[in-house]
N, C-alpha and C positions, 0 to 999 in steps of 0.2 A: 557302658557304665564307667563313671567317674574311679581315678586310683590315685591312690596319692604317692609322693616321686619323693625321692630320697635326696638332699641338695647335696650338690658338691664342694660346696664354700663351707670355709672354717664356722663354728658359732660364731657370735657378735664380738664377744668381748676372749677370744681368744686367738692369738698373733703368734703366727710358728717362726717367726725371726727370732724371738727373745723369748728366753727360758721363763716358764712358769716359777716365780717365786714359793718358794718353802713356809712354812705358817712359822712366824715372827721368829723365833731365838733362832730357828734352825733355816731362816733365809739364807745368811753369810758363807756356814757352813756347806751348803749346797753349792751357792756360784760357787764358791774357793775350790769343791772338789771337781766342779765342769768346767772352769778355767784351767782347771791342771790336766783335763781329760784330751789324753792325743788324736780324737778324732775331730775337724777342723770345724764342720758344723756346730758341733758341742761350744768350742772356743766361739765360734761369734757369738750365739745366740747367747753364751752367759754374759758375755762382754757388752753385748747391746741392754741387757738386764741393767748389768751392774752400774750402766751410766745412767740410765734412769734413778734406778735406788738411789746411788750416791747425794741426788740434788734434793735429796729431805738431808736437814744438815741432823737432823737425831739419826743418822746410820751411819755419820763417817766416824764416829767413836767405833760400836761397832766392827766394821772393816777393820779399821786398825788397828783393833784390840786381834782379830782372827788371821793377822800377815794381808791380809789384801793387795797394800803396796807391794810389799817382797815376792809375792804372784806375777802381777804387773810386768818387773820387772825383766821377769823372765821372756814375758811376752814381749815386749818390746824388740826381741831377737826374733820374733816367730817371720818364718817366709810370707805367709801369707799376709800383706800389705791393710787389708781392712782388720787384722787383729791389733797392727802395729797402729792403726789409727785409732782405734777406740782405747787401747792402753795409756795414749797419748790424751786423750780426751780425757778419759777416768782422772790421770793425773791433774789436768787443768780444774775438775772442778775440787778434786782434796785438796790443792793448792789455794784454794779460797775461803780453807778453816786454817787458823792458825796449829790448831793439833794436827792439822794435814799435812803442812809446811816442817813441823817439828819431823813427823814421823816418816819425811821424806828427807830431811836433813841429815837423822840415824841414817837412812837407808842409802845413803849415796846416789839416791835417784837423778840427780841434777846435769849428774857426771853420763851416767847410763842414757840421759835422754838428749847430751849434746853428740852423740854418737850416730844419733840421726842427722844430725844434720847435715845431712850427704846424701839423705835416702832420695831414692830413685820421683818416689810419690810426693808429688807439693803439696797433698791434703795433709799427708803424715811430716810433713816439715809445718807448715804453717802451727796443728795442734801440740806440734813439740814448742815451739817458740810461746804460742802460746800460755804452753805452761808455763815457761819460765816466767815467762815475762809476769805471770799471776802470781808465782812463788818470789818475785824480786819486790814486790809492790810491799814487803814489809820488811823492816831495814834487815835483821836476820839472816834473809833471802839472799838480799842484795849483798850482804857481806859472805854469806858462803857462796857466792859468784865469784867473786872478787877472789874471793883464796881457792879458786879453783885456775882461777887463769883465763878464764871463760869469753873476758874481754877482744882480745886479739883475733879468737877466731871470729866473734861476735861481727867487729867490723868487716872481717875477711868477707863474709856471709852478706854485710849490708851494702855490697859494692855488687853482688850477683845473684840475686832472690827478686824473688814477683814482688813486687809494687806494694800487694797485699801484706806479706811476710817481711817487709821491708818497713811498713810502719808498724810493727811489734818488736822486730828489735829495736826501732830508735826509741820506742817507748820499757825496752827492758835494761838500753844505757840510758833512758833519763833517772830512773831507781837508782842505779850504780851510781852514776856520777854524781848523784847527791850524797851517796858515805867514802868514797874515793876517786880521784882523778887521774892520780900518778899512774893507771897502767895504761890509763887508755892515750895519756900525753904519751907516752910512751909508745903505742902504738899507732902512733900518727893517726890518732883520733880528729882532730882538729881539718886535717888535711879532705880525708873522709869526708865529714858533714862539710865541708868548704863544697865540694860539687857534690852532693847535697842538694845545695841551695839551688844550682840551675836544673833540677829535678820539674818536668811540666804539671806533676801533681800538687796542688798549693797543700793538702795536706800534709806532704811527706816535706815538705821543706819548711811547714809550722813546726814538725814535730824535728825539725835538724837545727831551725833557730834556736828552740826552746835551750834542745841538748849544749848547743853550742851555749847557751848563758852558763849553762851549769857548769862547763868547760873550764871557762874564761873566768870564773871566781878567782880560780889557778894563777898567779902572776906569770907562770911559764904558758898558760893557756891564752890570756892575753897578748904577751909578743909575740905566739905564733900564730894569732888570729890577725894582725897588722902585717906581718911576712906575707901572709897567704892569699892576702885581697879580699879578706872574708870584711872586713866593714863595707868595701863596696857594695858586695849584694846586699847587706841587710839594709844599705840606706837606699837603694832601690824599690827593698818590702815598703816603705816604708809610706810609698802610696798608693801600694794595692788594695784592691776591692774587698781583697778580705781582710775583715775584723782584727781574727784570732793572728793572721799573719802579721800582719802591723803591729801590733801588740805584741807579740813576743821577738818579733825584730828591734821594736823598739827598748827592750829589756836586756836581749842582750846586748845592745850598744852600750847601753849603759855600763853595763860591765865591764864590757871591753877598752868602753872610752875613759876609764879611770887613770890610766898611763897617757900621759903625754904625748907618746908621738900618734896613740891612737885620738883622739882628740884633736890633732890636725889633718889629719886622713879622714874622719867624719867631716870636719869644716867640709874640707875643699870638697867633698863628696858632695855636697850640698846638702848635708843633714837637718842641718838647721831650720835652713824655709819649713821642708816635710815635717819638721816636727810640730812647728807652730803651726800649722792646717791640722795636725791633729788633736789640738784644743779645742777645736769647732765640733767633734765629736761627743753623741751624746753619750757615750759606754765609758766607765769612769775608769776601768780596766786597761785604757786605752789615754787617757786623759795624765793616767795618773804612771806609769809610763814613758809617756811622750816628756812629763814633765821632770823625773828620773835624768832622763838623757839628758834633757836641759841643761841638769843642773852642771852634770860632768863636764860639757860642752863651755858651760857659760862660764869655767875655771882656767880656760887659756884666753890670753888679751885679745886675742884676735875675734875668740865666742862670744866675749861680752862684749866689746866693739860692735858686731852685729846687732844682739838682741837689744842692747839699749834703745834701738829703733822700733823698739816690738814690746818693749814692756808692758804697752794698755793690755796686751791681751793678754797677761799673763796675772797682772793686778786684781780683778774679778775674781778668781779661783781661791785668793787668801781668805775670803771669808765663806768659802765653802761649807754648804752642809756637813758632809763629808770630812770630818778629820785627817785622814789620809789624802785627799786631794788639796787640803787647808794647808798640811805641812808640807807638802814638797812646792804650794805656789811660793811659800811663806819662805824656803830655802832657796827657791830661783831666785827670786825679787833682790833678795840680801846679797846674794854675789853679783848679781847683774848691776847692781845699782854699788857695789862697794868701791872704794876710791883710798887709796892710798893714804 
């Protein structure tokens, strides 16, 4: 005769990793008092909750109204390395509300979470940089960076980090160096992203041109991109296969070639031919760019001496659809063609 058997698997929709949430007002209140609970099982499973909850943005009011941050932070000291990693996480996604950002700003979280970066675990450094790098992305951010000092270790960290961890910081000093420069001039910034650029990942050396424009706006940023041999790599980029490299190599030339002596160090680099092969380009982000640099270039006798021989290809572009592509062929044309 048939029996029936008793299963050993959880029900469907219940998951013993992550704490069962509490019925609406009284969810918060529950993690906040199992995050604080010294038994270590308790700490993950509310922490694997809390990352979930977090990403409906109507809960991080919420949280934040009940200390959730000010929990966290606690956590973030905990031994055991997967509470340190989901403290890190929780932070990255309240770091994507601007009232997340404010109420980590109060809390001095920024300071508390560069303290990792030394931790043992690359998963708990990556979600730490992470987060910054998502709390820098709004200028705020990027200024309580900056008055914390955060810079200097920042690059210290981008000379000895994984590959992966290594294009979030150059993407948490490209934030910074849009509200200030001086600390990272100061910290041999420039030097840094210079090798950088012979990095075999074309990603991480997109994301080191880019920084380096932002650099070089600096006049102190520029003569020490001419010192450093940094125009040579970027007029190198400047006929690789990828798009986005070209293009932001070609941007920061531009920047950098505004001074004089850099503007003969492009010449002789051979900047010029590359630039005009990338007018044959159909990406106008690229077009528009190349012809940026032009313009810098075509302001020492020796740049306009060359392109005078190249002007048909740059004549075409003045009546561009494109307003932005219309004005910079329309500023090439006039210096290249101008005569004493």
């Amino acid at each position: 005769m048939a029996s029936s058997t008793i299963p050993t698997h959880y029900p469907q929709l219940i998951d013993p990793t992550r704490t069962p949430l509490a019925f609406q007002r009284l969810a918060v209140p529950r993690l906040r008092r199992e995050l604080e609970s010294t038994t270590l099982l308790t700490r993950q499973r509310a922490l694997r909750s809390l990352c979930d909850y977090l990403h409906d943005p109507e809960h991080i009011t919420p949280c934040i109204e009940q200390g959730i941050p000010g929990t966290l932070v606690s956590i973030l000291k905990d031994n055991d390395s997967f509470c340190r990693l989901k403290a890190a996480e929780c932070y990255y996604v309240i770091a994507s509300h601007a009232i997340g950002r404010r109420a980590m700003e109060m809390g001095d979280v920024i300071s508390r979470l560069s303290e990792l970066f030394d931790d043992k675990e690359a998963s708990v450094r990556r979600n730490v940089h992470r987060a910054i790098a998502m709390y820098a992305e709004a200028p705020p951010g990027a200024e309580n960076i900056i008055e914390l000092k955060l810079i200097p270790n920042l690059l210290t960290k981008l000379t000895a980090e994984l590959d992966e961890i290594k294009e979030i910081i150059l993407n948490t000093l490209h934030y910074c160096l849009m509200i200030d420069k001086e600390q990272a001039l100061e910290a041999n910034c420039m030097s840094v992203l210079t090798n950088l650029l012979t990095h075999p990942t074309t990603k991480i050396k997109t994301l080191a041109a880019l920084d380096i424009f932002h650099l070089s706006l600096a006049l102190k940023g520029k003569e020490q991109a001419v010192d450093l041999g940094t125009i040579d790599h970027l007029v190198e980029f400047l006929d690789s296969e990828s798009d986005e490299l070209r293009s932001k190599a070609a941007v920061a030339l531009a920047s950098i070639a505004i001074i004089t002596p850099a503007k003969y160090c492009a010449i002789k680099a051979g900047a010029l031919s590359k630039l005009l092969d990338m007018l044959d380009s159909e990406t106008t982000e690229l077009i528009v760019n190349a012809l940026k640099a032009i313009v810098c270039l075509a302001e020492a006798p020796e740049g306009r001496k060359q392109l005078l021989d190249h002007i048909d290809k740059i004549e075409p572009y003045k009546n561009h659809r494109l307003p932005n592509v219309a004005k910079q062929a329309q500023i090439a044309a006039k210096i290249i063609t101008w005569q004493p």
